[in-house]
N, C-alpha and C positions, 0 to 999 in steps of 0.2 A: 411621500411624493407618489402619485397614482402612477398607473405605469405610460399613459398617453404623455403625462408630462415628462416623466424621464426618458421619453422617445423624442421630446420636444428638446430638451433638454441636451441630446446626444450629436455631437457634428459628426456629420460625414466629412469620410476620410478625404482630401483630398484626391485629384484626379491624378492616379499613376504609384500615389502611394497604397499597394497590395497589401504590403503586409501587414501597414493600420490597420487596414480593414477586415484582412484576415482574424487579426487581433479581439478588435469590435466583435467579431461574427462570434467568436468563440467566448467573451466574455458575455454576450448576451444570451448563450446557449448556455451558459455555467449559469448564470443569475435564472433563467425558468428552469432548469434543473433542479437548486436550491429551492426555488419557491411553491414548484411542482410537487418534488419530490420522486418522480415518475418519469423515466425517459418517453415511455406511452403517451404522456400531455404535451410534450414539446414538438412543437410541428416546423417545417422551414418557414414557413407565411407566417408564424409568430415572433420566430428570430429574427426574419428580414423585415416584421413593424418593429420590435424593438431597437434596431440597428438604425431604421430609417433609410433604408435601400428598396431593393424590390426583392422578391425571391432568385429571380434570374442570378443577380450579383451574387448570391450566396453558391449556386451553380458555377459558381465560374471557379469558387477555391475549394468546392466540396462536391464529391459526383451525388451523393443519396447524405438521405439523415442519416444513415450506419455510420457513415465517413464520416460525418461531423460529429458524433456521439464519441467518436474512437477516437478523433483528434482531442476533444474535450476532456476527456480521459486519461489520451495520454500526455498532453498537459499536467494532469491532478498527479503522475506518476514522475514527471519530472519534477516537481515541488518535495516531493515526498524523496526522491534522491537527492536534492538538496540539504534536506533537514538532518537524513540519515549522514550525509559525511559532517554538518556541522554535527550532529552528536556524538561522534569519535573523538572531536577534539582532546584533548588532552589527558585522555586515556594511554594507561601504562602496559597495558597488555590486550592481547586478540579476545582472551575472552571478553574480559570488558568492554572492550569496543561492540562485540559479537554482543551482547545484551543490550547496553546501549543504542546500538542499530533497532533493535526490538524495541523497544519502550519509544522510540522516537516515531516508529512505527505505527504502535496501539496511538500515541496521543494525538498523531497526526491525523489517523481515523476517525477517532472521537470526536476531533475537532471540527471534525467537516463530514458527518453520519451520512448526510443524503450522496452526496459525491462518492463518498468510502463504498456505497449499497451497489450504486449504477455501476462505478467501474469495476469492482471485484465479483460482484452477487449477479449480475446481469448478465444475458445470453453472448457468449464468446462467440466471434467468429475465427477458426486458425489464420494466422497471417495478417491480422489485422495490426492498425499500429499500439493497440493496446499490447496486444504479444509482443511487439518488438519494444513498446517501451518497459515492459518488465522485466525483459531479459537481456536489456543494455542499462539498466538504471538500478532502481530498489533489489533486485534480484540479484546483480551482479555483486555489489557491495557484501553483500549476503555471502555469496557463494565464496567471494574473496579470501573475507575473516575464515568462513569453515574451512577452505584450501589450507591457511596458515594454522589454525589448530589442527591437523591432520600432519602436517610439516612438521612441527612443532612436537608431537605424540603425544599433544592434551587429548584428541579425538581419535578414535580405531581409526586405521586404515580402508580406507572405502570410494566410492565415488561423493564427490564433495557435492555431485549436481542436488543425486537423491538424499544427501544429506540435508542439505539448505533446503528441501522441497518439506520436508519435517519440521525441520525447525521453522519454518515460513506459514506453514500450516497453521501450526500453534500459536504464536501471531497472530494470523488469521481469526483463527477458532475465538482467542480471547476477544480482540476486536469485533468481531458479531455477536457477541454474545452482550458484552455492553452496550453496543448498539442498537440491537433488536428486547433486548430485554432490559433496561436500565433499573426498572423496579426491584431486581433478584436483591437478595442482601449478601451484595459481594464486599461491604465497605465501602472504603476509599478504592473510586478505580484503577489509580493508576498503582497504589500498594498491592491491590487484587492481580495487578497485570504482570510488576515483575517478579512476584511470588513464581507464578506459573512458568513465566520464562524464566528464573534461576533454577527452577525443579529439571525446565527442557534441558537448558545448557549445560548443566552441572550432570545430568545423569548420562549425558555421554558421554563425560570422563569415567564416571563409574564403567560402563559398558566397555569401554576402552581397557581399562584394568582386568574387569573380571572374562572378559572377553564377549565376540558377538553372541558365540554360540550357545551361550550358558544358558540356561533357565532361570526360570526367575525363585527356585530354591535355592540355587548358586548364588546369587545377587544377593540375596536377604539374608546369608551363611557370610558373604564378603563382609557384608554393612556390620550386623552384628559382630564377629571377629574385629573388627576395628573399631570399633566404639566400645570395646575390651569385653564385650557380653558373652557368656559362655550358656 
């Protein structure tokens, strides 16, 4: 379908009904986002012909493109806090859940590379709702599990914020890397994914045991001694 006719295609909302068309605004800034690929292509006069309003309307629920680009976002950020607590379901333990959150993560990414690039890889502004939906949503979940391994003495004693910001990282780190580079010979992506996050999660129980302080002749003196190596 060309995009003139899926503009033909599209009813305007109702008179009075906002939040349709709130709705409309952002689903049609998600779809040139996908098609773009570049928040740089997506202009307001493109979203308000694909909506079939004027740009004005679009003014009235959004001050500037930043503010619709950040609403759009943090939209893609509430999806992704959805996914991550179904992936807890019926998980037996914090760690598990604490992995599972990860993998729900990377595949969510994966699934949707152009949105994953804009909202995470793209110019931040402080304060914007993209910041507030990370750190009311996907973030918090996060933060939660590692609170409870820390509770719990699977994980050292520490601040859970800069804990979760490592492990979220790493997350991160795999997720761009599949994304921007799919060609590498990683395998199977998602076997490549939670390899890496069972190495994150698991080694802070290590660190936890052998303590923060140790070096990493300490660490490699622990492993070996337990794996009975003399």
């Amino acid at each position: 379908m060309s995009e003139p006719s899926a503009r033909r295609g599209r009813r305007r909302a109702p008179r009075g009904s906002g939040e349709q068309l709130r709705g409309e605004i952002l689903d049609a800034t998600t779809e040139l986002l996908l098609k773009t690929g570049h928040a740089k292509d997506v202009s307001i006069r493109a979203v308000a012909q694909r909506v079939g309003v004027t740009s004005r309307s679009i003014y009235l629920h959004f001050a500037d493109k930043d503010a619709l680009l950040d609403a759009v976002c943090a939209r893609y950020f509430e999806e992704l806090h959805t996914e991550m607590q179904r992936a807890v379901e019926g998980k037996v333990s914090t760690l598990e859940e604490l992995r599972a959150q990860g993998m729900a993560y990377v595949r969510f990414a994966i699934a949707k590379p152009e949105l994953y690039r804009i909202a995470t890889m793209g110019e931040g502004r402080p304060g914007s709702d993209v910041d507030a939906a990370l750190t009311s949503s996907a973030f918090v979940h996060l933060r939660e599990s590692v609170a409870s391994l820390i509770s719990e003495g699977v994980y050292p004693p520490g601040d859970p914020t800069t804990l979760t910001l490592e492990l979220w990282t790493a997350a991160h780190g795999v997720a761009a890397m599949l994304i921007a580079k799919p060609y590498l010979p990683f395998g199977d992506p998602l076997t490549f994914a939670d390899n890496v996050l069972r190495a994150v999660c698991t080694g802070h129980m290590a660190i936890g045991i052998v303590g923060v302080d140790s070096d990493p002749g300490q660490t490699l003196q622990w492993v070996l001694d337990n794996k009975g190596v003399r």
